[in-house]
N, CA and C of each residue as an Amber inpcrd file, in Angstrom:
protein
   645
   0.8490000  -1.2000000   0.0000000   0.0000000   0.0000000   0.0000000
   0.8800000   1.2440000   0.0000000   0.6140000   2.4040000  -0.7350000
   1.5510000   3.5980000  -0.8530000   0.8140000   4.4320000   0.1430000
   1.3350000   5.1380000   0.4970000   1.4810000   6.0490000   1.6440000
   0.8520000   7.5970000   0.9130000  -0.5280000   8.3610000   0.7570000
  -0.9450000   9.4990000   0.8050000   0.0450000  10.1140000   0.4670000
   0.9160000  11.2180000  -0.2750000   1.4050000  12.2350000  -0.0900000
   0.7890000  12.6880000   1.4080000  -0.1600000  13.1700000   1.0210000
  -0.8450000  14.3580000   2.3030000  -1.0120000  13.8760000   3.5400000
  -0.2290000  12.0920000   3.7870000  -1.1940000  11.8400000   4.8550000
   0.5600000  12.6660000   5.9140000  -0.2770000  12.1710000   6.9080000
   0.7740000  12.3660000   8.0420000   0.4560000  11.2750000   9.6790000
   2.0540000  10.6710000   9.4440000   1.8960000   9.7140000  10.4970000
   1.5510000  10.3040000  11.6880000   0.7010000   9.5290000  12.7730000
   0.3360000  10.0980000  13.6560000  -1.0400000  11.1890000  14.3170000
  -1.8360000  11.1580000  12.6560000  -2.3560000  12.2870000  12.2740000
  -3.7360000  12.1780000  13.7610000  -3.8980000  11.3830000  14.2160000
  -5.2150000  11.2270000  15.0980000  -4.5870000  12.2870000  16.1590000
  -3.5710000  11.7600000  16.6060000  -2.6090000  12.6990000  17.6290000
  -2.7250000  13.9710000  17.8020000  -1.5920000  14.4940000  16.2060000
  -1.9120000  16.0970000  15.5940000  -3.0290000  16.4100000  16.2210000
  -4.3000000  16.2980000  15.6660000  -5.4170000  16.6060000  15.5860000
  -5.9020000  16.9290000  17.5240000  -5.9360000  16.0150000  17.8950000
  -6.1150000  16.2150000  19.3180000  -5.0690000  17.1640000  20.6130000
  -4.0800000  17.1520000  19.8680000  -3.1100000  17.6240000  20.6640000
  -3.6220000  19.4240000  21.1160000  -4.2800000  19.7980000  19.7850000
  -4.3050000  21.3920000  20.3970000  -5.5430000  21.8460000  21.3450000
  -6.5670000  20.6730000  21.3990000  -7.4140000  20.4270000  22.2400000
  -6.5520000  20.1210000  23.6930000  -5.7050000  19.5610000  24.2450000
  -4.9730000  19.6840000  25.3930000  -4.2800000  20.7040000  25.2930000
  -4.0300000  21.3720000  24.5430000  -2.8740000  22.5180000  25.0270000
  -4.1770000  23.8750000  25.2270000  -4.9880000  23.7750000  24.7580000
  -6.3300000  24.6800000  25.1760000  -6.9390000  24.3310000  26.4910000
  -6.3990000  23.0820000  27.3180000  -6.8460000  22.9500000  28.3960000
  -5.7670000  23.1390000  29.3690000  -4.8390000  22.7310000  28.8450000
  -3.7210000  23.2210000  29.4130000  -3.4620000  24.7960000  29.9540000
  -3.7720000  25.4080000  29.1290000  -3.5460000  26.8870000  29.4780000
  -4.4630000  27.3070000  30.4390000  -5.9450000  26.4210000  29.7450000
  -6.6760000  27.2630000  31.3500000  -6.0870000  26.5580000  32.4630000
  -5.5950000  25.2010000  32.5360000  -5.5840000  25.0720000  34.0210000
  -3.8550000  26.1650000  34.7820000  -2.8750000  26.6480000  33.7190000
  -2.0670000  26.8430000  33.9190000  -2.5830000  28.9630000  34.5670000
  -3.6720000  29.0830000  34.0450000  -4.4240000  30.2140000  34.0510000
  -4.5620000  30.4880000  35.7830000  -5.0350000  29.2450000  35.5010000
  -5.5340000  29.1720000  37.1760000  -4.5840000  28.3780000  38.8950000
  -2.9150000  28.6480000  37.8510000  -2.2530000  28.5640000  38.8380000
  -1.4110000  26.9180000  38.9240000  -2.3500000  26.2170000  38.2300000
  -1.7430000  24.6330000  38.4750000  -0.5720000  24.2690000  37.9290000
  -0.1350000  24.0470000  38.4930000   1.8050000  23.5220000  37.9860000
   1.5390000  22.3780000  37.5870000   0.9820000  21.4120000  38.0160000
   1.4210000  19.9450000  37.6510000   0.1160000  19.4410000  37.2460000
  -0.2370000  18.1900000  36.2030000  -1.1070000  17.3500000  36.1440000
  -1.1460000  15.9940000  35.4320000  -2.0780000  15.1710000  35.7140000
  -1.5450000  13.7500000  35.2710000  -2.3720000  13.5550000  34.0460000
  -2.0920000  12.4240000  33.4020000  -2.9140000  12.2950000  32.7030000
  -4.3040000  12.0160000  32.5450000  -4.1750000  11.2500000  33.7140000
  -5.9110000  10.5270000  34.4540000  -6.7320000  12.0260000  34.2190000
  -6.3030000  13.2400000  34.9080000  -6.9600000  14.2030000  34.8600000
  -7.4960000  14.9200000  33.7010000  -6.5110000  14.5780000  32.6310000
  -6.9240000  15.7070000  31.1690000  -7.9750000  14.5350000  30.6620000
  -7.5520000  13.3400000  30.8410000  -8.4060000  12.2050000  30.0700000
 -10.1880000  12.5250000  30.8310000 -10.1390000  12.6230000  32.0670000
 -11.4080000  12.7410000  32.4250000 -12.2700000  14.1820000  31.9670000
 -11.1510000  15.1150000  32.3150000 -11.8380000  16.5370000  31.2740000
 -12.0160000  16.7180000  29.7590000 -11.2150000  15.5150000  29.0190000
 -11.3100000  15.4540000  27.8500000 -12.4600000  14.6010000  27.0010000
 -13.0140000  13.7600000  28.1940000 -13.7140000  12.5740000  27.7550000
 -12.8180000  11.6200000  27.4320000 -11.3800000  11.1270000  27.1560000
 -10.4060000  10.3390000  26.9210000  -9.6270000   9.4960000  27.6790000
  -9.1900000   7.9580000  27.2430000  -8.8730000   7.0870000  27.9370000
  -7.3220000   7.7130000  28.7150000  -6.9960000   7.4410000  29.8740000
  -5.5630000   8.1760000  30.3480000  -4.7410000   7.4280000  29.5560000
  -4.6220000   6.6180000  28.6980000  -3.4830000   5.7960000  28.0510000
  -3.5550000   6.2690000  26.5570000  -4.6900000   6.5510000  26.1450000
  -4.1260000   7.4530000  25.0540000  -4.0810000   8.9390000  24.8310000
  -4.1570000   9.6880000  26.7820000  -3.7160000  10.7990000  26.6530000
  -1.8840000  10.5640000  26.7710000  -1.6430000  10.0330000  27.3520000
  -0.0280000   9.4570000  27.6920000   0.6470000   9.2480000  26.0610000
  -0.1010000   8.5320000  25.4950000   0.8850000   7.8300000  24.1410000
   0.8010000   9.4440000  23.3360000  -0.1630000   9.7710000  23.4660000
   0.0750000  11.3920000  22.7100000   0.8610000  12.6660000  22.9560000
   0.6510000  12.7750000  24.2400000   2.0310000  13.5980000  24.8000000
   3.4670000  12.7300000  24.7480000   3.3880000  11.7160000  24.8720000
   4.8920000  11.0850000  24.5840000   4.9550000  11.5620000  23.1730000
   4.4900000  11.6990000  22.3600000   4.4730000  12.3860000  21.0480000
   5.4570000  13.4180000  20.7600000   5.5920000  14.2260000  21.6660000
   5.9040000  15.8920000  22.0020000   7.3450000  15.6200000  22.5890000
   8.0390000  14.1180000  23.2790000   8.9940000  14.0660000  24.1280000
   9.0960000  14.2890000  25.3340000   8.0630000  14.8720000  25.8470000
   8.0910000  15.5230000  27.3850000   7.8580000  14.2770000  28.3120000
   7.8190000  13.5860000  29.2980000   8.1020000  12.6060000  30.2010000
   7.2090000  13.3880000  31.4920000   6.3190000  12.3790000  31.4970000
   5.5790000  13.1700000  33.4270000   6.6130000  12.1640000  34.1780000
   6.2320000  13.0270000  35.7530000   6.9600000  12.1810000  36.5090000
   5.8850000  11.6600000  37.6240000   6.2760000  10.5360000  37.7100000
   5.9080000   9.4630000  38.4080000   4.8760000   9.9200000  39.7420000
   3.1490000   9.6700000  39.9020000   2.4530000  10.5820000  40.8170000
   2.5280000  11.6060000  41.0210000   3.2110000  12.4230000  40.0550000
   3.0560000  13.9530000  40.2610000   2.8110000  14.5680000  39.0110000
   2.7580000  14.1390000  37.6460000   2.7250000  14.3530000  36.4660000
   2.9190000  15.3870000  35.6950000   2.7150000  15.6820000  34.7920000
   3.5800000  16.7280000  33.5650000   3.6690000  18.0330000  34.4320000
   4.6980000  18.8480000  34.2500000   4.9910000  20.3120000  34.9830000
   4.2640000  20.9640000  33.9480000   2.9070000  21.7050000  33.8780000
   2.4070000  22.3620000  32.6840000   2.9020000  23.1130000  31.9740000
   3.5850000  24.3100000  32.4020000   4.1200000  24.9120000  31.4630000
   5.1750000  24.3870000  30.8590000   5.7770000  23.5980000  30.7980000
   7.0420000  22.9520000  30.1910000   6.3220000  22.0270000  29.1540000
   5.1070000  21.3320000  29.5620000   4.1160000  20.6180000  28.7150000
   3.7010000  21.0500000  27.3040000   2.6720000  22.8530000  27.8060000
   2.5460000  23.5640000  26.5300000   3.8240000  24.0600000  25.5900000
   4.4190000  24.3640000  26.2440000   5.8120000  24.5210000  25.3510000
   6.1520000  23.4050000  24.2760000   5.8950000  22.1540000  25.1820000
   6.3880000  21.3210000  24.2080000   5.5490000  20.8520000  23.5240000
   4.2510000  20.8900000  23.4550000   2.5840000  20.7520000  22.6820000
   3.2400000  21.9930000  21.4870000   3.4590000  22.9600000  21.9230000
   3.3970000  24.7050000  20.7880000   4.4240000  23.7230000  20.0750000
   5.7930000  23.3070000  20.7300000   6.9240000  23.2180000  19.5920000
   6.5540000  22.0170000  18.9810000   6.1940000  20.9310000  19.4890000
   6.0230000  19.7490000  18.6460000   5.0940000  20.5900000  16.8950000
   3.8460000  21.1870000  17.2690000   2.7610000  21.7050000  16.1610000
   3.6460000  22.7550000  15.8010000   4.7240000  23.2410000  16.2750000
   5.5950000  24.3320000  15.3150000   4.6420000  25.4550000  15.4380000
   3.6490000  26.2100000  16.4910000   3.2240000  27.0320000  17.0680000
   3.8230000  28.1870000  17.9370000   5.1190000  27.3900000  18.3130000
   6.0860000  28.2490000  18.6120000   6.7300000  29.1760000  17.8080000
   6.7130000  29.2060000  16.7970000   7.6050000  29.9650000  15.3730000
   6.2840000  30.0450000  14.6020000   6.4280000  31.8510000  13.8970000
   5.4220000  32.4050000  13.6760000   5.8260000  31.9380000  12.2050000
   4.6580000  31.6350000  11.0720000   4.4280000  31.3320000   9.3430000
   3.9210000  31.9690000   9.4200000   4.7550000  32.8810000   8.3410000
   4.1220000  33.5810000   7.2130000   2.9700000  33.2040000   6.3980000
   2.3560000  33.6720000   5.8060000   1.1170000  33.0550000   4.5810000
   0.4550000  34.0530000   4.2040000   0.1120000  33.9390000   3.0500000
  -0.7980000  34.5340000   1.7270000  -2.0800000  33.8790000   1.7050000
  -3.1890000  34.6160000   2.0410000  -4.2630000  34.7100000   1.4140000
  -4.6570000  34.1290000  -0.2230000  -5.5870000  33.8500000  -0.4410000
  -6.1120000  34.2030000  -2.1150000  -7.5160000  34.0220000  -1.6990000
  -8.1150000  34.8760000  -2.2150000  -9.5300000  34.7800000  -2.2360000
 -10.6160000  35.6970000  -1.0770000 -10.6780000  37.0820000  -1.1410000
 -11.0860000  37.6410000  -0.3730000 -13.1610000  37.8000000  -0.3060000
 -13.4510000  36.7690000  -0.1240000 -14.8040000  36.5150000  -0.3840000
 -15.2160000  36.4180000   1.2290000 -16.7630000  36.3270000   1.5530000
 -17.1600000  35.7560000   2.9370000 -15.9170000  35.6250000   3.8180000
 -15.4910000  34.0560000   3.3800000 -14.9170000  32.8930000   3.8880000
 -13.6370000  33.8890000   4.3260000 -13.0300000  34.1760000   3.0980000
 -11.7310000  34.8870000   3.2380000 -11.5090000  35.7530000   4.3490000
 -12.5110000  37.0070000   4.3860000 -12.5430000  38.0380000   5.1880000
 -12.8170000  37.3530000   6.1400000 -13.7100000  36.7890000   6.8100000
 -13.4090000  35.9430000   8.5990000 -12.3030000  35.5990000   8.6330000
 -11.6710000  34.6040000   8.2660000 -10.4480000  34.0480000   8.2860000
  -9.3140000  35.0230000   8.7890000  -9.0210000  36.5260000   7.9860000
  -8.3340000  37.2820000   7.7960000  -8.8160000  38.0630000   9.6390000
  -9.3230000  38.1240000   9.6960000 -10.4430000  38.6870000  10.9890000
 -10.2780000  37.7540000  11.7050000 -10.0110000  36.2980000  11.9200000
  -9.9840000  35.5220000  13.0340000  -8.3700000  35.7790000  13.9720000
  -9.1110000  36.0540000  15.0660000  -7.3580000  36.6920000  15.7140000
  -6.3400000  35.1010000  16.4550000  -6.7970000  33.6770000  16.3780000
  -6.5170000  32.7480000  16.7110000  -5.1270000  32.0610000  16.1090000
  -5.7920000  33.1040000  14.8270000  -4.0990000  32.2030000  13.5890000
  -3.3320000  32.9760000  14.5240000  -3.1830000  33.5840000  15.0620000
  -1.5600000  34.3280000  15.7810000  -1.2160000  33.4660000  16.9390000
  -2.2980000  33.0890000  17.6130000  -2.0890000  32.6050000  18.5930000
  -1.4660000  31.0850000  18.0360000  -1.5620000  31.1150000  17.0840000
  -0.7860000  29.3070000  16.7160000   0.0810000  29.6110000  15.6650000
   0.5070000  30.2950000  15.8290000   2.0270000  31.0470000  14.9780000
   1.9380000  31.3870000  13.3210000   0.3380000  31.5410000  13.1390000
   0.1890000  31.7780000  11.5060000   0.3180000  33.4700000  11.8420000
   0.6100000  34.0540000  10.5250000   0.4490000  35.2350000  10.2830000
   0.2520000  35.8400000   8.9490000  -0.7170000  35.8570000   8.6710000
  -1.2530000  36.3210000   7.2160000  -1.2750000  37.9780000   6.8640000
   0.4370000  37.8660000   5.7680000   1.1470000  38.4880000   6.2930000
   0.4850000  39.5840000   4.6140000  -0.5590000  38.8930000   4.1240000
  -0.9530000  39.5500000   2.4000000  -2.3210000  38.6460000   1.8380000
  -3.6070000  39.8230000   1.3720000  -4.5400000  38.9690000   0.7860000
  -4.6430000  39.0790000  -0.7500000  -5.2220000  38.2890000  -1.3590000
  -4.6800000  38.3490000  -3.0270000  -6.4900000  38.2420000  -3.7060000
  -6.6890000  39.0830000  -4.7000000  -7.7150000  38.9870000  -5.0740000
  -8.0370000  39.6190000  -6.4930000  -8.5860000  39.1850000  -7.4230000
  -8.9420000  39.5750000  -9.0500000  -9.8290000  40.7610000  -9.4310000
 -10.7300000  40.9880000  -8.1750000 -11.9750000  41.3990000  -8.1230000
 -11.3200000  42.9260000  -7.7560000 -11.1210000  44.2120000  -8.8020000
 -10.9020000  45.3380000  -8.4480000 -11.7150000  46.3390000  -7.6610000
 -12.4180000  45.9180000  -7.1560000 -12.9410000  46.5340000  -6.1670000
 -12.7490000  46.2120000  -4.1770000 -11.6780000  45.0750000  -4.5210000
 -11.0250000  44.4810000  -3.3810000  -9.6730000  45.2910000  -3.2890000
  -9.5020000  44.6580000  -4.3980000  -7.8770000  45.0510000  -4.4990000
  -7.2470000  46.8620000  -4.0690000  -6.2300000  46.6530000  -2.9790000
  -6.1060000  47.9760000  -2.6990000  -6.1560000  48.3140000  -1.7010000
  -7.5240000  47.4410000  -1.2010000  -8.3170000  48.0110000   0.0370000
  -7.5060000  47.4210000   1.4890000  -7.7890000  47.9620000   2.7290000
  -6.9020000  47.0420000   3.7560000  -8.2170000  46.6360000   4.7160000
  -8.2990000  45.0230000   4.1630000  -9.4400000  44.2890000   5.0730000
  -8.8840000  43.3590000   6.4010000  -9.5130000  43.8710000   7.3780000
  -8.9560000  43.4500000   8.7380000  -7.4170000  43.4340000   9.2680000
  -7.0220000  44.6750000   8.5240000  -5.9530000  45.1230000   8.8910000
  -4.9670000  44.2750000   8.3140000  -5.6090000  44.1640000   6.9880000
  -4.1610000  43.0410000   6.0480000  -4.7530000  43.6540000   4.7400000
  -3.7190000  44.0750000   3.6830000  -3.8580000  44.6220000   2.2680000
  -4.2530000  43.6180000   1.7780000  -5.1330000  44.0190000   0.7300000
  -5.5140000  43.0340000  -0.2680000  -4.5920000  43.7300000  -1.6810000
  -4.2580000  42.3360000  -2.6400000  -3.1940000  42.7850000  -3.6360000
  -3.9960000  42.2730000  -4.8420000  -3.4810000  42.2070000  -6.1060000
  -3.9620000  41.6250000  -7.1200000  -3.1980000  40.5470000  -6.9690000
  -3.7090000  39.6610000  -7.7210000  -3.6240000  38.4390000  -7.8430000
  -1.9530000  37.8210000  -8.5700000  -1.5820000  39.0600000  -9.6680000
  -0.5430000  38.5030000 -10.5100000   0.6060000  38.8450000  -9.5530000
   0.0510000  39.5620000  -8.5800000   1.8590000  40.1930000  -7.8400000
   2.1600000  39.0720000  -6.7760000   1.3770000  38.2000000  -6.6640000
   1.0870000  36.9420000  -5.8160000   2.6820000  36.2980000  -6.4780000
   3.2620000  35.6370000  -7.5350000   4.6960000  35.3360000  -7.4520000
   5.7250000  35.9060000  -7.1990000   5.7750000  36.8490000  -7.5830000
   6.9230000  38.0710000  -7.0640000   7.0280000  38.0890000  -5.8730000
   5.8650000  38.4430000  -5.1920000   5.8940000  38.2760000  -3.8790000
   6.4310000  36.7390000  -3.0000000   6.0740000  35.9750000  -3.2750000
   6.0260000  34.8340000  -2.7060000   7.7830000  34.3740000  -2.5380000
   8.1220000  34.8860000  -3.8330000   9.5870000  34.4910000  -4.1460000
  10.1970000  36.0090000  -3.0430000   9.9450000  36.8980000  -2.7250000
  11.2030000  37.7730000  -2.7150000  10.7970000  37.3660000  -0.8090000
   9.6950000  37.2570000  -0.2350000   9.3470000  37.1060000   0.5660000
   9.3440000  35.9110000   1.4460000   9.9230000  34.7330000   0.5180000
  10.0790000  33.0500000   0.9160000   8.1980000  32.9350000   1.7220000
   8.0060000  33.2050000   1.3710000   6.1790000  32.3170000   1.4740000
   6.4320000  31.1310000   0.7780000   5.9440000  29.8680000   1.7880000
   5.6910000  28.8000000   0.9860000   4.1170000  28.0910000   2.1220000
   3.3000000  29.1390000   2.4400000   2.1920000  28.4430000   2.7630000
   1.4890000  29.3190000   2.4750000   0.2940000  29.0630000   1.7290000
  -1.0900000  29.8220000   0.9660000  -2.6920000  28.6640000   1.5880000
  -3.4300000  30.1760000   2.0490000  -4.8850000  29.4820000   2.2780000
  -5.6510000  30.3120000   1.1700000  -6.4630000  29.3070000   0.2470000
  -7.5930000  29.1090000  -0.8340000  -8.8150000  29.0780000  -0.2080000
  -9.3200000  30.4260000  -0.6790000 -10.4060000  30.6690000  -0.1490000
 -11.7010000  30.6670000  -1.1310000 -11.0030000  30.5730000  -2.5060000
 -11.9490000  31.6800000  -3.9050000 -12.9400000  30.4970000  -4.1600000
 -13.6600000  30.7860000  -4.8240000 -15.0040000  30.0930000  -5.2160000
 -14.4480000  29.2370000  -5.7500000 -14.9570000  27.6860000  -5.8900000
 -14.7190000  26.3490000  -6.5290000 -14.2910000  26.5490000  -7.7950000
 -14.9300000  27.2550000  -8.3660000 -14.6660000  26.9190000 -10.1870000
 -13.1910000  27.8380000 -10.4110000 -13.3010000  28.4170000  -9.2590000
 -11.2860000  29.2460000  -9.8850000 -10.6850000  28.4670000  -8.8090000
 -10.8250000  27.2420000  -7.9370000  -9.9900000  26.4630000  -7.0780000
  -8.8310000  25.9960000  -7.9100000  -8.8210000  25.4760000  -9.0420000
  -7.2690000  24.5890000  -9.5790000  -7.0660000  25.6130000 -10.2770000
  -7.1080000  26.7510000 -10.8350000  -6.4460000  27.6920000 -12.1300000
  -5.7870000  28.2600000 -10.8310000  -6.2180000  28.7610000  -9.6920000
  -5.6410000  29.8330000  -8.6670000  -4.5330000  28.6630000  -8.4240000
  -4.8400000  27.3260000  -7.5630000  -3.9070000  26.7110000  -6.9660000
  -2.9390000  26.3630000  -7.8980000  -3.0320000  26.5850000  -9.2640000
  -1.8520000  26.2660000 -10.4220000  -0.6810000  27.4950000 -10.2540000
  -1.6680000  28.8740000 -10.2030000  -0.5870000  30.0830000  -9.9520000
   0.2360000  30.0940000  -8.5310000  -0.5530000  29.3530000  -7.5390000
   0.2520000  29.3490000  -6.0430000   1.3540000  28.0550000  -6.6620000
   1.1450000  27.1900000  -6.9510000   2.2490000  26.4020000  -6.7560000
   3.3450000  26.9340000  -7.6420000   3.0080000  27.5510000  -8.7230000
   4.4670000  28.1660000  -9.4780000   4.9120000  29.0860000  -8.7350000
   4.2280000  29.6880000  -8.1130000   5.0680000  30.6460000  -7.2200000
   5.7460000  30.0880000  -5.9020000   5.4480000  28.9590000  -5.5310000
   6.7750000  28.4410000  -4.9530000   6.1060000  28.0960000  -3.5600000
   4.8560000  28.1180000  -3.5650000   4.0540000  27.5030000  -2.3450000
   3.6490000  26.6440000  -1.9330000   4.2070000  25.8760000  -1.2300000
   4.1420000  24.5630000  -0.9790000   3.3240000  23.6140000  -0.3490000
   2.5230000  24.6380000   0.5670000   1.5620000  24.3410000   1.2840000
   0.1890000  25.0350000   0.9550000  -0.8860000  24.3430000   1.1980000
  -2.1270000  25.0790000   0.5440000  -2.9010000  24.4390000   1.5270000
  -3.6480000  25.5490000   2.2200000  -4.8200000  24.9600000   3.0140000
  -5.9810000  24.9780000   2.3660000  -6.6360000  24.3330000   2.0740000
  -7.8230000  24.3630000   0.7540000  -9.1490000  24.2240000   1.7300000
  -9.6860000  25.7940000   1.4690000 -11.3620000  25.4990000   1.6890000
 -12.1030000  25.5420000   0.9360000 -11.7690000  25.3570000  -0.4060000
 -12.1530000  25.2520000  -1.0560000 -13.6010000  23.7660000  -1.0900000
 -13.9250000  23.1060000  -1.8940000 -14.4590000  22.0990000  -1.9190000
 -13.9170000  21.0480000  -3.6350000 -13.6810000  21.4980000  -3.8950000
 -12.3260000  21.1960000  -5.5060000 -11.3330000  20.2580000  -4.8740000
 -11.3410000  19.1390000  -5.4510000  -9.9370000  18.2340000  -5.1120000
  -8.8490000  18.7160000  -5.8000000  -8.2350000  19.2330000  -5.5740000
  -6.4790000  19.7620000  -6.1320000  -5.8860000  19.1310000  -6.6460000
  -5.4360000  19.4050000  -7.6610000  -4.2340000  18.5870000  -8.8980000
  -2.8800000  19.4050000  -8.2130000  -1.8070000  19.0230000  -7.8390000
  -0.8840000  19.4850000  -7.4190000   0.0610000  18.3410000  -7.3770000
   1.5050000  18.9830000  -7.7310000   2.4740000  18.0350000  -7.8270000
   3.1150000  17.0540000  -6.3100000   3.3450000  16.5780000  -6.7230000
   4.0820000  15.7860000  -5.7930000   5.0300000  16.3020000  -4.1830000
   5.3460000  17.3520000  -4.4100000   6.1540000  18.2560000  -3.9220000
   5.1370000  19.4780000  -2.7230000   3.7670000  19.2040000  -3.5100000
   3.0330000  20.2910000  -2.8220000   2.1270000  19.6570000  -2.0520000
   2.2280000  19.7750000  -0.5510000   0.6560000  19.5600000   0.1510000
  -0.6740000  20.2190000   0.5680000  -1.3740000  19.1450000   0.3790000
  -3.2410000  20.0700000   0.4060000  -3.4300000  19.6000000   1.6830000
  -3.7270000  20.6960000   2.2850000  -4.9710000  20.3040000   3.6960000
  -6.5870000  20.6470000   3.6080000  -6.9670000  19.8340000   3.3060000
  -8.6070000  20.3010000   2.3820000  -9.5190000  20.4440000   4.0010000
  -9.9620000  21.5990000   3.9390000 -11.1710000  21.5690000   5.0690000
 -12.5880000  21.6840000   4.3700000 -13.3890000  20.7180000   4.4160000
 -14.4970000  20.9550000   3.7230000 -15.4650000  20.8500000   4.8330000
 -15.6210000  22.2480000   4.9580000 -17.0960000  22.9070000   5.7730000
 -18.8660000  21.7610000   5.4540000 -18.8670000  21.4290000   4.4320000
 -20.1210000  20.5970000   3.8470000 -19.8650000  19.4830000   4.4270000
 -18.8130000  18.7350000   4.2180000 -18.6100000  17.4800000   5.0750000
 -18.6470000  17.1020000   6.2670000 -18.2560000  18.3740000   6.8960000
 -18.2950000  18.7190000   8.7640000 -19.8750000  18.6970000   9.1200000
 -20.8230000  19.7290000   8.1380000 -21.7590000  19.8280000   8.2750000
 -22.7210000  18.6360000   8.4340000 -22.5220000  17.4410000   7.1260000
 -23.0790000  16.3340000   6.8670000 -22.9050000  15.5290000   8.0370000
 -21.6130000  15.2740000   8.9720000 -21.5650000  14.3120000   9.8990000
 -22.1410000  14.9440000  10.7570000 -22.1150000  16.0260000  11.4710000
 -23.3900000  16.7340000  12.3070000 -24.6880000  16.5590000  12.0090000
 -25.2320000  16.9160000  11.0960000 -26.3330000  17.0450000  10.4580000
 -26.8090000  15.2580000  10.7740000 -26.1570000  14.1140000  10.6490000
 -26.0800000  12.6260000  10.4930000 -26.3680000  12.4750000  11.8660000
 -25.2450000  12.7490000  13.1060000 -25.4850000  12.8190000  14.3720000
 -26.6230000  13.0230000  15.0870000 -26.6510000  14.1550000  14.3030000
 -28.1820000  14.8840000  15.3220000 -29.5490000  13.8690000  14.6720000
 -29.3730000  13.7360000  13.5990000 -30.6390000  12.9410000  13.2390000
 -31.1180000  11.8390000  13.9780000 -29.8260000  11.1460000  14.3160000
 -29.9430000   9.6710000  14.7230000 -29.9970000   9.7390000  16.0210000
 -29.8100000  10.8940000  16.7580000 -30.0030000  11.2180000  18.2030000
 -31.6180000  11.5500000  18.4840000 -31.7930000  12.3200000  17.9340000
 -33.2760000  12.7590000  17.4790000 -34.3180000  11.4340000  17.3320000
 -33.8870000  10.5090000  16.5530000 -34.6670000   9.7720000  16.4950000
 -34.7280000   8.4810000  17.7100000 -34.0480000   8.2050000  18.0880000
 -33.7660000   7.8080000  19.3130000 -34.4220000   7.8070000  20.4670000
 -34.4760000   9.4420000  20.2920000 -35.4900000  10.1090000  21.2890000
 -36.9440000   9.5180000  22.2010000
């Protein structure tokens, strides 16, 4: 069996890890130095053995009935996800979707910084939305190259999803967070992280039904 480009070992982990470091902080908020795993597993809803195999993830080691020193914990949660060191990134697509995104103040807090928005539509272009310029679209390589950007989030409507993501990857971007709903043709070299909002929706939408009926 070949191995995803896009996948990534470990990926259940990833995924959960920034859910403990969000609990982490409040309890560190509120003064607590130390905690075990038994404890995040019960606030998490999660077994304590696969809160353990996941922070072993990160390298950090609890100690024995007295467990992880927290702040040394989140540190090593931020550096494992590379949250510690701020990315750069480019925009494309200043629509709805785009402008929240650009407006969400959270990417800082996990070391993104969307540092330029890119858009076709001259009545965007120019303007400074949520306190980030919007550019045209063609200055998007120039930029990318003089600036070493190699992570871009795709925001633009489906039917310009692969012509846009054709111009990000020549310009030297390697990473593409795609909210798009378009499966991406991209080389070998480039990874997609596809978030599809409809799909999130559908397994909710599935949940609640079958809860509902239950009833």
């Amino acid at each position: 069996m070949i191995e995803d480009k896009n996948s990534l070992s470990g990926l259940p982990t990833v995924r959960r890890l920034p859910m403990y470091l969000h609990l982490l902080k409040e309890l560190n908020s509120q003064g607590r130095e130390f905690v075990s795993s038994t404890h995040i597993g019960e606030k998490l809803g999660l077994d304590s053995v696969q809160v353990r195999k996941d922070l072993a993830s990160t390298g950090i080691v609890g100690k024995p009935k007295i467990g992880f020193y927290v702040p040394a914990l989140i540190g090593a949660i931020e550096s494992y996800l590379g949250w510690d060191n701020s990315k750069d990134a480019f925009l494309i697509g200043v629509g709805s979707l785009g402008s929240a995104l650009l407006g969400y103040a959270g990417f800082e807090k996990r070391g993104l910084n969307i540092i330029a928005a890119f858009d076709n539509d001259p009545d965007k272009v120019g303007k400074i939305i949520r306190g980030v310029e919007v550019l045209s679209l063609d200055k998007l390589p120039d930029l990318a190259e003089r600036m070493n950007i190699h992570l871009g989030i795709l925001t633009v409507p489906g039917e310009y999803a692969q012509v846009t993501a054709d111009v990000m990857v020549l310009a030297g971007i390697r990473g593409i967070w795609n909210f798009t709903q378009t499966y991406l043709q991209v080389p070998e070299s480039v990874f997609v992280q596809d978030e599809d909002l409809a799909a999130g929706l559908a397994v909710l939408s599935v949940r609640l039904a079958r809860a509902l009926n239950q009833e």
